[in-house]
C-alpha positions in Angstrom: 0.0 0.0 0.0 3.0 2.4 1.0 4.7 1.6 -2.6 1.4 2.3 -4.2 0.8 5.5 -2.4 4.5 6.7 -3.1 4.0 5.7 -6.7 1.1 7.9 -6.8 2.5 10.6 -5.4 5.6 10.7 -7.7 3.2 10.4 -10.9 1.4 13.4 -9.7 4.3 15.1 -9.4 5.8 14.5 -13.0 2.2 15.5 -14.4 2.2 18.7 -12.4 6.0 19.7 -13.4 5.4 19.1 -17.0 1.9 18.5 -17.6 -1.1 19.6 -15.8 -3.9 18.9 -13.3 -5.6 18.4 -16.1 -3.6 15.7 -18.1 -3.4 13.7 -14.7 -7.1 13.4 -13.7 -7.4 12.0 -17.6 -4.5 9.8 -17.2 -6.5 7.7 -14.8 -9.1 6.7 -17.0 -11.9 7.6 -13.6 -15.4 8.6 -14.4 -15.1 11.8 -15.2 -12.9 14.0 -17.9 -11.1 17.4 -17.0 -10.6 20.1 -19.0 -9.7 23.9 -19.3 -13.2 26.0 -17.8 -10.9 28.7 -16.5 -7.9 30.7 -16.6 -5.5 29.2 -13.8 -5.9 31.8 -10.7 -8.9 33.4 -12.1 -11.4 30.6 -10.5 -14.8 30.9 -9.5 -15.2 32.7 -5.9 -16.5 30.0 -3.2 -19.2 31.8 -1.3 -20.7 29.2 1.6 -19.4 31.0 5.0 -17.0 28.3 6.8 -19.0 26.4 9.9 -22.4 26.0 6.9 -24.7 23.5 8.3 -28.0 22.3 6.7 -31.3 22.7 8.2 -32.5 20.3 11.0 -34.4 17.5 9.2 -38.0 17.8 10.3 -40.2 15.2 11.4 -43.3 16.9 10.2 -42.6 16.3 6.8 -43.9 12.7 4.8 -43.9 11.7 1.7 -46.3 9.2 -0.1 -43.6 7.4 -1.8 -42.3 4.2 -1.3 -38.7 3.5 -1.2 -39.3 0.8 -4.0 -41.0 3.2 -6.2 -38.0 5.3 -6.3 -36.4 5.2 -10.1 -33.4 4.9 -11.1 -33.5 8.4 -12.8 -35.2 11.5 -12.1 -34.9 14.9 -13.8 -37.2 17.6 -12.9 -36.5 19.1 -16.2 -38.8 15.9 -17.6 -41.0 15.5 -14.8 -42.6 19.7 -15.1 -41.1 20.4 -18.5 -43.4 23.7 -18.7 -41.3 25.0 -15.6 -37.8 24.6 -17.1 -38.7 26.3 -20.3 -37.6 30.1 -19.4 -34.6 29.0 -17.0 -30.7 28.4 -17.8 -28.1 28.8 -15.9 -26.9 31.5 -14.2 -23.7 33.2 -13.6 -22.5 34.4 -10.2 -19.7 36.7 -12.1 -17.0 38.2 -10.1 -18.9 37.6 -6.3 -19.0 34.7 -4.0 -22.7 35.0 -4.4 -23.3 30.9 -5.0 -25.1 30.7 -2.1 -28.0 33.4 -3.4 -28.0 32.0 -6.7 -28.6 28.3 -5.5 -31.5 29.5 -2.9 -33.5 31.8 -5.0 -33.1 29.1 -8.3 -34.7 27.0 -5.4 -37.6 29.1 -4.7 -37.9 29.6 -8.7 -38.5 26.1 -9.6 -40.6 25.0 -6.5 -43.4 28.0 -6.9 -43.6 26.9 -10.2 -44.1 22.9 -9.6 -46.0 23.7 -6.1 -48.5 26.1 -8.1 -48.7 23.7 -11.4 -47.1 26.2 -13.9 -50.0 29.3 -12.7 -46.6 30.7 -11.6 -43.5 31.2 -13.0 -41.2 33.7 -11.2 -37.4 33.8 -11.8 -36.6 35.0 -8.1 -33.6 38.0 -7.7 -30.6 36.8 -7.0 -29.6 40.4 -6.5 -32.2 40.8 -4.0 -31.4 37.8 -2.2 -27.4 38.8 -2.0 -28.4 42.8 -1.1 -31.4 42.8 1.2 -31.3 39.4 3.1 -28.7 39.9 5.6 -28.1 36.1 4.9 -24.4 37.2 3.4 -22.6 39.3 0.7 -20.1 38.9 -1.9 -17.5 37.0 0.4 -19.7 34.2 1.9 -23.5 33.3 3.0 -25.6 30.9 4.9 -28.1 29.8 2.6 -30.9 28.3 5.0 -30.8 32.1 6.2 -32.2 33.3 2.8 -35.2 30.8 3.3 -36.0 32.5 6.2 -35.9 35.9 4.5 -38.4 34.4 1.5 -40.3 33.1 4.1 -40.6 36.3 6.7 -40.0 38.8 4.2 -40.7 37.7 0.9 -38.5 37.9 -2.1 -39.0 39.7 -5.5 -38.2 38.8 -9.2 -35.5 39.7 -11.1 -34.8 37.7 -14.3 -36.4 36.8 -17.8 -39.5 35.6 -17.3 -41.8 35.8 -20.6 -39.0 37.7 -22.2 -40.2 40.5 -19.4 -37.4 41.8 -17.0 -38.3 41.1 -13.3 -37.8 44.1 -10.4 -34.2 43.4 -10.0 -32.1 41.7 -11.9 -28.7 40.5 -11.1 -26.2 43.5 -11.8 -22.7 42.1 -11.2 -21.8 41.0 -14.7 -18.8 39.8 -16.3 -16.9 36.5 -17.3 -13.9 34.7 -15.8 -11.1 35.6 -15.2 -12.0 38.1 -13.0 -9.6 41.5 -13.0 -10.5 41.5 -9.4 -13.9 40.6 -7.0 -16.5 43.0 -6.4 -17.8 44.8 -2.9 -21.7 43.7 -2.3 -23.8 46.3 -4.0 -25.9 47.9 -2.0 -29.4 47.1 -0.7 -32.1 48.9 -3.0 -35.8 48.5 -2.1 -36.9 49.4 -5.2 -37.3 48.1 -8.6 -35.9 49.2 -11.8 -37.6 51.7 -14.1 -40.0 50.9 -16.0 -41.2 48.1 -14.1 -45.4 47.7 -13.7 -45.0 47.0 -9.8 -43.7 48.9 -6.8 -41.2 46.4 -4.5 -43.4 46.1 -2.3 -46.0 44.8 -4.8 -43.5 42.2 -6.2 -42.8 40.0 -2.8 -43.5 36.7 -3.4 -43.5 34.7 0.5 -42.7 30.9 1.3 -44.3 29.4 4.4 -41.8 26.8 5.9 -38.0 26.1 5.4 -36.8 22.7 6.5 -33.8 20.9 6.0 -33.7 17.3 4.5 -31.7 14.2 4.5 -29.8 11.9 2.1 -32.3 9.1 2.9 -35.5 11.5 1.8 -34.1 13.4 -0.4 -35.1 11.7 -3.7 -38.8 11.4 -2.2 -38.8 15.2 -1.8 -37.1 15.9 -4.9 -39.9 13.8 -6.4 -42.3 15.5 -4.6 -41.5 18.9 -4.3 -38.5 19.6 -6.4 -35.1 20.7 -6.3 -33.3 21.4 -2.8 -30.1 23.9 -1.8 -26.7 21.3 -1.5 -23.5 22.5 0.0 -20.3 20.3 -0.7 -16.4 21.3 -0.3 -15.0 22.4 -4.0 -11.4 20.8 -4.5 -9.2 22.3 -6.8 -9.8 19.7 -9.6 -13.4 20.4 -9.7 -12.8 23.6 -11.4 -11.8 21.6 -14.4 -14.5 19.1 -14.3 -15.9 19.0 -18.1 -17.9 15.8 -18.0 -18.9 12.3 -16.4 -19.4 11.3 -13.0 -17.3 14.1 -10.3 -15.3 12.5 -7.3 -12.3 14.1 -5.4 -9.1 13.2 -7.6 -6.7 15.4 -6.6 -6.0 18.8 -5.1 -6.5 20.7 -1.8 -9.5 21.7 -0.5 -10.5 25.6 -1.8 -13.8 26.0 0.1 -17.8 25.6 0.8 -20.0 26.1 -2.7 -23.5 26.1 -2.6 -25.2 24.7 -5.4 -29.0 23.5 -6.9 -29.3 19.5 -6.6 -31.6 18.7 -9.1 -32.2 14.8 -9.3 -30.0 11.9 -9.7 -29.3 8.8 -12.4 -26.2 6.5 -13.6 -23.9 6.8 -16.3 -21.7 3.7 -16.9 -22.6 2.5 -13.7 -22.3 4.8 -11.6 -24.4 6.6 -9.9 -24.1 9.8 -9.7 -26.7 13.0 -8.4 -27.6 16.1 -11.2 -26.4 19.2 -10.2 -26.8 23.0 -11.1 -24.3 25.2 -11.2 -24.3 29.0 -11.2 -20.3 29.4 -13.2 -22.3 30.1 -16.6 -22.2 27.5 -19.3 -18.3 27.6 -19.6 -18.6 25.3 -16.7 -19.0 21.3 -17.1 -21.8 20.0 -18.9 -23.0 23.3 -20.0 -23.4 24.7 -16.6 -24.5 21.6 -15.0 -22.1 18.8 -13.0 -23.0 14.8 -11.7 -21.1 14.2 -8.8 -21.0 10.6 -7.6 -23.9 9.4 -4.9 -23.8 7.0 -1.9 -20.6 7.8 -0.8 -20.5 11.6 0.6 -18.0 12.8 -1.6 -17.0 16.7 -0.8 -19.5 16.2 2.0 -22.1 16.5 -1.0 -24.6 14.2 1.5 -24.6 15.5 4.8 -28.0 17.7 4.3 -30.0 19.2 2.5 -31.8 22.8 2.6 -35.7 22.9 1.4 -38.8 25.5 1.8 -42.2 25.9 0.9 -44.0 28.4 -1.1 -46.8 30.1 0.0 -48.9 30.5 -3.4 -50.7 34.1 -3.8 
C-alpha cells in the first residue's frame, strides 16, 4: 500500500511539473474527464461561510412514496417540463454569491411545480445577496435566505416571458476576474420601468426545513429541487464531463449549489447538479457528482422550503 501511495505521489508530481492537473485526472481513465473551464488563478469565488450546516431535518414532513418506487433516474427538467422552459443557468460573475443564486433558483423552480405552472417567477438573486442579511459577496448561509423568503418575501428579477423582473442580477462579467467585487448595496426598489412597486412584487414561502440523504429523492420527487452545500477541490474547477469525485488537489472552500435529481452513467451513480459558473462550466453549466458515498461532503444535508402561493 506504502509503494502504491508513493508511486502515486511521484506520478502526480511528473504530471504537475510538465503537464497539468488536467492531463493527470485524464491519465486515470476515472469517471469523469477534465478540462480547461478557466484561466489558472482566475477561478470561481466559493461563497458558503466556513461552519455551513444544513437545516435540522423535520419530522413533520412525509412523503407518499415508497422506497421501491424510487427510479433509477429523475430529472425535474422531464417530470414539469413547462417549468424549465424560461430557465438556464446563471452566472455568479465576479462575487462569491453561490449561495444566493442556489437559494433563489430554489424558490424559482418549487413556486412553479407547487402552483402547477399558474406561476412562474425567476426569483432576484440580486435581492437575495443585497437585502437578506443572509451574506454578501464573500460568503452566506443559505438556510438564512429561506427564512428571508419566508418572513420577508422575495422579489423577481430575471427573464420571465422575455419580461425583466424588479431586480435583476447587476454584477456582470466572465472569468477571469480582473478583481472581485464589494456587495452592491441594498435597493428597495425596482428598476424603471417596471409595472409593480417592491413592495407589490414580494412573493413569500411558508416553511423552510432541511432534508436528508435518505429522503431526499422522495422530496425531490415531490417537491423539487433542494439547496446542497459540498467542499470544492481544486480539480473540480476543471470538471468537463462524467461522474465528479475528489481526484486530486486541496480543499479551496464551501459552494453552494442546486441538486436537481440523480441517475447513472456507466454505472455509476451519480446526483444532477446546477451550477451558477455560466455555461463555460462542465456540462454546459450543469455537473454529476457521484452518490452513496459523501463525496466533498455532498450528503450531509440538504436545505428545502415551501411556497406560500398568492
Amino acid at each position: 500500500m506504502m509503494l502504491v501511495q508513493v508511486l502515486l505521489g511521484v506520478t502526480l508530481t511528473v504530471y504537475l511539473a510538465h503537464g497539468s492537473q488536467i492531463d493527470y485526472v485524464n491519465s486515470l481513465s476515472t469517471t469523469w474527464k477534465a478540462g480547461k473551464n478557466f484561466e489558472k488563478g482566475s477561478e470561481p469565488a466559493l461563497g458558503l461561510s466556513p461552519g455551513y450546516k444544513p437545516l435540522t431535518p423535520s419530522s413533520e414532513i412525509t412523503y407518499d412514496i415508497a422506497d421501491e418506487d424510487i427510479p433509477e433516474n429523475f430529472d425535474p427538467r422531464v417530470q414539469w417540463p413547462e417549468c424549465y422552459t424560461v430557465k438556464e443557468i446563471r452566472n455568479q460573475g465576479c462575487c462569491g454569491s453561490c449561495w444566493a443564486f442556489s437559494t433563489s433558483e430554489v424558490i424559482s423552480d418549487r413556486i412553479c411545480i407547487a402552483s402547477k405552472n399558474k406561476q412562474q417567477v425567476e426569483v432576484s438573486a440580486e435581492d437575495v445577496l443585497t437585502c437578506s442579511g443572509a451574506g454578501d459577496c464573500q460568503g452566506g448561509w443559505p438556510s438564512s435566505v429561506f427564512d428571508y423568503y419566508v418572513d420577508e418575501g422575495v422579489i423577481s428579477g430575471g427573464l420571465v416571458d422575455s419580461h425583466k423582473g424588479c431586480q435583476p442580477y447587476t454584477i456582470i462579467g466572465d472569468h477571469p476576474c480582473a478583481s472581485y467585487v464589494p456587495t452592491p448595496k441594498c435597493q428597495k426598489s425596482c428598476i424603471a420601468g417596471y409595472n409593480r412597486t417592491y413592495t407589490q412584487d414580494k412573493h413569500f414561502g411558508s416553511k423552510s426545513y432541511g432534508v436528508s440523504t435518505k429522503e431526499v429523492q422522495k422530496e425531490l420527487m415531490t417537491n423539487g429541487p433542494v439547496a446542497a452545500t459540498f467542499t470544492v477541490y481544486n480539480d473540480f474547477f476543471s470538471y468537463k464531463t462524467g461522474v465528479y469525485h475528489h481526484v486530486t488537489g486541496q480543499a479551496e472552500g464551501g459552494h453552494a449549489v442546486k441538486l436537481l435529481g440523480w441517475g447513472v452513467e456507466n454505472g455509476v451513480d451519480y446526483w444532477l447538479v446546477a451550477n451558477s459558473w455560466g455555461t463555460v462550466f462542465g456540462e454546459k453549466g450543469y455537473f454529476k457528482i457521484r452518490r452513496g458515498h459523501n463525496d466533498c461532503g455532498f450528503e450531509g444535508g440538504f436545505d428545502a422550503v415551501t411556497p406560500k402561493l398568492e
